[in-house]
C-alpha positions in Angstrom: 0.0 0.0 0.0 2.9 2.3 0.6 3.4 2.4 -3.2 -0.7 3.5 -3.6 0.1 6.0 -1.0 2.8 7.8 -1.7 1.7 7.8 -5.0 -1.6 9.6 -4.3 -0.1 12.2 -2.6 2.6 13.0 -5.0 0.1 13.2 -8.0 -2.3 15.4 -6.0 0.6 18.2 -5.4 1.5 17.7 -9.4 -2.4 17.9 -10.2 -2.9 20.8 -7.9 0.0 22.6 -8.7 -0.9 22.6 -12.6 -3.8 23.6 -12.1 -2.4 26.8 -10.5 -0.1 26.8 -13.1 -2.6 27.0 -15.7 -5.0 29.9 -14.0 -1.7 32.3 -13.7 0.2 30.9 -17.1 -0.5 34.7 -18.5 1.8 36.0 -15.9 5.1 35.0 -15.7 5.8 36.3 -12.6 3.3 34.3 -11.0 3.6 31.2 -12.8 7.5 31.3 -11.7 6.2 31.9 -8.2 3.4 29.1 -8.4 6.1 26.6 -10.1 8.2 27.2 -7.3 6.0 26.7 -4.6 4.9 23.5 -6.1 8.6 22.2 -6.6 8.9 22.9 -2.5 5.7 21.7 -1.5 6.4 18.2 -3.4 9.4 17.8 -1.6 7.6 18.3 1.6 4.8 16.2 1.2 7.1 13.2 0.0 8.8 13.7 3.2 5.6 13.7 4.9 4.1 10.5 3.3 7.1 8.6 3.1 7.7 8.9 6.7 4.2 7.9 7.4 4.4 5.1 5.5 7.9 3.7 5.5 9.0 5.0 9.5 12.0 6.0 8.4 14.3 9.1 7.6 13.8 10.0 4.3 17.5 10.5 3.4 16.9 10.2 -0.1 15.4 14.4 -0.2 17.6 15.2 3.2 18.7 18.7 3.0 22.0 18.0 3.8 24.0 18.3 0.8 21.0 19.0 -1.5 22.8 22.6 -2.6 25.7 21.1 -4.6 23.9 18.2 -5.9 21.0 20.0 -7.1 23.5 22.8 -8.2 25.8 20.1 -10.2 23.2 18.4 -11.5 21.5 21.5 -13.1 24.8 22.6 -14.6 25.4 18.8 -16.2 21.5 18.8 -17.7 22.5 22.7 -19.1 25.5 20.9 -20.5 23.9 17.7 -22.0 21.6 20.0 -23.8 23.8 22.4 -25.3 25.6 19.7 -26.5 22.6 18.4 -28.3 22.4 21.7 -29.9 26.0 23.1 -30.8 25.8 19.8 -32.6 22.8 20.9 -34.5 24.3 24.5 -35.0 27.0 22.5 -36.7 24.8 20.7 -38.8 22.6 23.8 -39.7 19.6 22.5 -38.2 19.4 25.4 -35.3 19.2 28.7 -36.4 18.9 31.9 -33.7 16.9 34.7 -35.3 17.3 37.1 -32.6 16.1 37.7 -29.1 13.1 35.9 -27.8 11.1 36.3 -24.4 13.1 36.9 -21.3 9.9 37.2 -19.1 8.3 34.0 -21.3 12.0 32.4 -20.0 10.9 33.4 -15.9 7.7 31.6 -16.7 9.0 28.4 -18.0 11.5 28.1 -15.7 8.6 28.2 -12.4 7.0 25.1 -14.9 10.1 23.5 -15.2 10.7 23.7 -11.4 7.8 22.1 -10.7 7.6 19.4 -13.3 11.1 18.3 -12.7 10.7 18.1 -9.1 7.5 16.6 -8.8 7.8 13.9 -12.2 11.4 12.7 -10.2 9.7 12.3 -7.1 6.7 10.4 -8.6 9.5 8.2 -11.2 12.5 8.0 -9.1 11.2 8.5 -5.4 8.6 6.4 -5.6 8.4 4.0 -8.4 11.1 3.1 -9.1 12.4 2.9 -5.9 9.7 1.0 -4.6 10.2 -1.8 -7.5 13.1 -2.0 -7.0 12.8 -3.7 -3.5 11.2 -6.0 -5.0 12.8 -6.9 -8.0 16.4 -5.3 -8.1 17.8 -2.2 -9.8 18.2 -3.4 -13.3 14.5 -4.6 -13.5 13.1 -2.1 -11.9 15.1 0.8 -14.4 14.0 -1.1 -17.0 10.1 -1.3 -16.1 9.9 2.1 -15.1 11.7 3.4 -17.9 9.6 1.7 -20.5 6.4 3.3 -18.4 7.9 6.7 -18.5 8.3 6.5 -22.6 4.7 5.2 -22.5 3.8 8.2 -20.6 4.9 10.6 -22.8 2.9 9.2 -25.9 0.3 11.2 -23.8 1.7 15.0 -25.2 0.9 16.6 -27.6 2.9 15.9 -31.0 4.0 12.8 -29.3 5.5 9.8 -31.4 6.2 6.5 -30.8 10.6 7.1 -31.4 9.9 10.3 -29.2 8.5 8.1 -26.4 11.5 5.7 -27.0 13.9 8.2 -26.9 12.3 9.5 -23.5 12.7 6.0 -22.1 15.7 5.7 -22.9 17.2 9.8 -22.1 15.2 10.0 -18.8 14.1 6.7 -17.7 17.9 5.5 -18.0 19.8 8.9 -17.3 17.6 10.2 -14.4 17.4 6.3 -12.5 21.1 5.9 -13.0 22.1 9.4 -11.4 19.6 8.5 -8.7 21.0 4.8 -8.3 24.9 6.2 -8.3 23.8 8.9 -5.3 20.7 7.4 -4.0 19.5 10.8 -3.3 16.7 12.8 -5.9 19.0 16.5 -5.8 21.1 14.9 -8.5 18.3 13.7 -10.7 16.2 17.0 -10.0 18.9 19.5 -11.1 19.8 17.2 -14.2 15.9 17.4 -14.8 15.2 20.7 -14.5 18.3 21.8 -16.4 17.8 20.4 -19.5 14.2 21.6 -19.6 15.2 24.6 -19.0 17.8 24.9 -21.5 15.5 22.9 -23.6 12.3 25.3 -23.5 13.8 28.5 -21.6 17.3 29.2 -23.1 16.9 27.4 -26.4 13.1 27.8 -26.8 13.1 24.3 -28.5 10.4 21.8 -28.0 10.2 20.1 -25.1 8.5 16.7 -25.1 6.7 18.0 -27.8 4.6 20.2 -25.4 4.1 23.5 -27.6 6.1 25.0 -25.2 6.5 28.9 -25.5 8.9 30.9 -26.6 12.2 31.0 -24.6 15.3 33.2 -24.6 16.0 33.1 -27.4 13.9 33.4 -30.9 15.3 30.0 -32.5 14.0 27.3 -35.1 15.0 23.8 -35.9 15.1 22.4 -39.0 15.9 18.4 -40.4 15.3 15.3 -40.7 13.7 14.2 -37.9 16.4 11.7 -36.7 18.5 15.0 -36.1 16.2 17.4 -34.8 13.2 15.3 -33.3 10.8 16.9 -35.4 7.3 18.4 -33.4 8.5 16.4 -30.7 11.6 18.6 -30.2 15.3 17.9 -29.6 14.8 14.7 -27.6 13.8 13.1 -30.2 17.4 13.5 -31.6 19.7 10.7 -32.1 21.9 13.2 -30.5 20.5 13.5 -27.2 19.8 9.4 -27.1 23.6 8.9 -27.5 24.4 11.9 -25.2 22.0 10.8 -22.3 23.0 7.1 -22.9 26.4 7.7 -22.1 26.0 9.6 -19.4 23.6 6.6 -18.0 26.0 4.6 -18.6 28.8 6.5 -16.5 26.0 6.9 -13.7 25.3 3.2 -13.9 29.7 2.4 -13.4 29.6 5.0 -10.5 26.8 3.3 -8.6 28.4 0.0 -9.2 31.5 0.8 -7.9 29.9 2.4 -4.9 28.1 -1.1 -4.1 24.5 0.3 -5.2 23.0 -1.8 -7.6 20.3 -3.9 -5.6 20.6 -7.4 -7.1 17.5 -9.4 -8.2 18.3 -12.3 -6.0 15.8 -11.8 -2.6 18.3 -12.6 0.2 20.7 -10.8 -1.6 18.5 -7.6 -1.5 17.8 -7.9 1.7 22.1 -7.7 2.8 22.1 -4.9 0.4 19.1 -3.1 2.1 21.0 -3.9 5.6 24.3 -2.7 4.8 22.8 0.5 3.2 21.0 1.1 6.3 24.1 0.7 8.5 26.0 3.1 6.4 23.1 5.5 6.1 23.2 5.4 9.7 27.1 5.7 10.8 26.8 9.2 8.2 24.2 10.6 10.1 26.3 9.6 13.4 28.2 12.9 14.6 32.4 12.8 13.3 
């Protein structure tokens, strides 16, 4: 039940905060101020029902430390996505026209905030790390990752290849940085910074969202392979390999930390114990 839970009271601060979202989405002061409030009011209602459910810290949003990671992790998901596009620049596919809509940018960045925070608490706080105490890190990355693609087919100007591509960006990228830390400040920041370079610096696509104008007045043009057509840049080959990669680094880093959760049961269970313990001697005083 903790799953059903946590669950209901994570979608109900996403569903409340859109809604507010949507009533002040003509003001971009307020919608920055509304997206903000949601992204802190998520965390504090995970914390909440986690605790209520689970009676135990909840170490994985503790505030310790959350600063840098959330800071690093923003800068490495700016990074990743201005990859993607100096690569398109290089390709002609991106082409800058001028200055876009530095208050449209405040907005998006509140939306971001809050979708960022409250999809990797949903995704990685709770799904996926739920299932994966019952069936081991690399079935449980690869069961939520396919649900997250699905998810996507929801947006607008979705496509199957987009929803793939999500899968494999997000659903691998975003699990692995949460399996290598087993905190959510990592995966937040890497989030939320490449949607905001995505929709707010770049004014691409994002998820295929007809998302607004950004900081920039910019087009894309391509074969869709490159660009990711309606669906926007991560639908790009390029950000598949980029995001892979980094997975893939993300996925070594946790392994050689001693956090991948194997499938067997009694083997899970020594994993969970010793990652108790040493949650416990790092809260102990030096």
């Amino acid at each position: 039940m903790r799953l059903v839970w946590q669950l209901i009271a994570v979608v109900a601060v996403s569903f409340l905060g859109g809604q507010g979202l949507m009533a002040v989405q003509d003001n971009p002061w307020l919608t920055f101020a509304v997206g903000l409030a949601t992204a802190v009011v998520g965390v504090v209602v995970y914390r909440w029902v986690v605790r209520l459910t689970e009676r135990r810290p909840v170490v994985e949003v503790a505030l310790k430390g959350a600063a840098p990671a959330l800071t690093w992790g923003t800068l490495l998901g700016l990074g990743l996505f201005g990859l993607v596009i100096v690569n398109l620049t290089f390709l002609g596919s991106y082409t800058v026209h001028g200055l876009g809509s530095p208050m449209g940018a405040l907005g998006l960045l509140g939306f971001m905030a809050a979708a960022a925070v409250t999809e990797e608490l949903m995704w990685r706080g709770v799904v996926f790390r739920i299932v994966e105490s019952w069936t081991g890190t690399w079935v449980s990355l690869t069961i939520t990752g396919l649900l997250f693609g699905l998810a996507h087919l929801l947006n607008p100007n979705a496509t199957l290849w987009g929803a793939v591509a999500i899968a494999l960006e997000a659903g691998g990228m975003l699990t692995a940085a949460y399996v290598a830390t087993r905190k959510l400040w990592v995966p937040i920041g890497l989030h939320l910074g490449w949607n905001v370079a995505g929709s707010a610096v770049f004014s691409t696509e994002v998820s295929g969202n007809d998302t607004p104008q950004g900081l920039l007045d910019a087009s894309t043009s391509g074969h869709v392979l490159v660009t990711g057509g309606a669906f926007g840049p991560e639908g790009s080959l390029y950000s598949v390999v980029f995001c892979v990669i980094t997975a893939a680094i993300f996925l070594v880093v946790a392994h050689r930390r001693g956090r991948i959760v194997p499938l067997n049961r009694a083997a899970r269970a020594a994993h969970a114990a010793a990652a108790a313990a040493a949650d416990k001697a790092a809260r102990l005083p030096a």
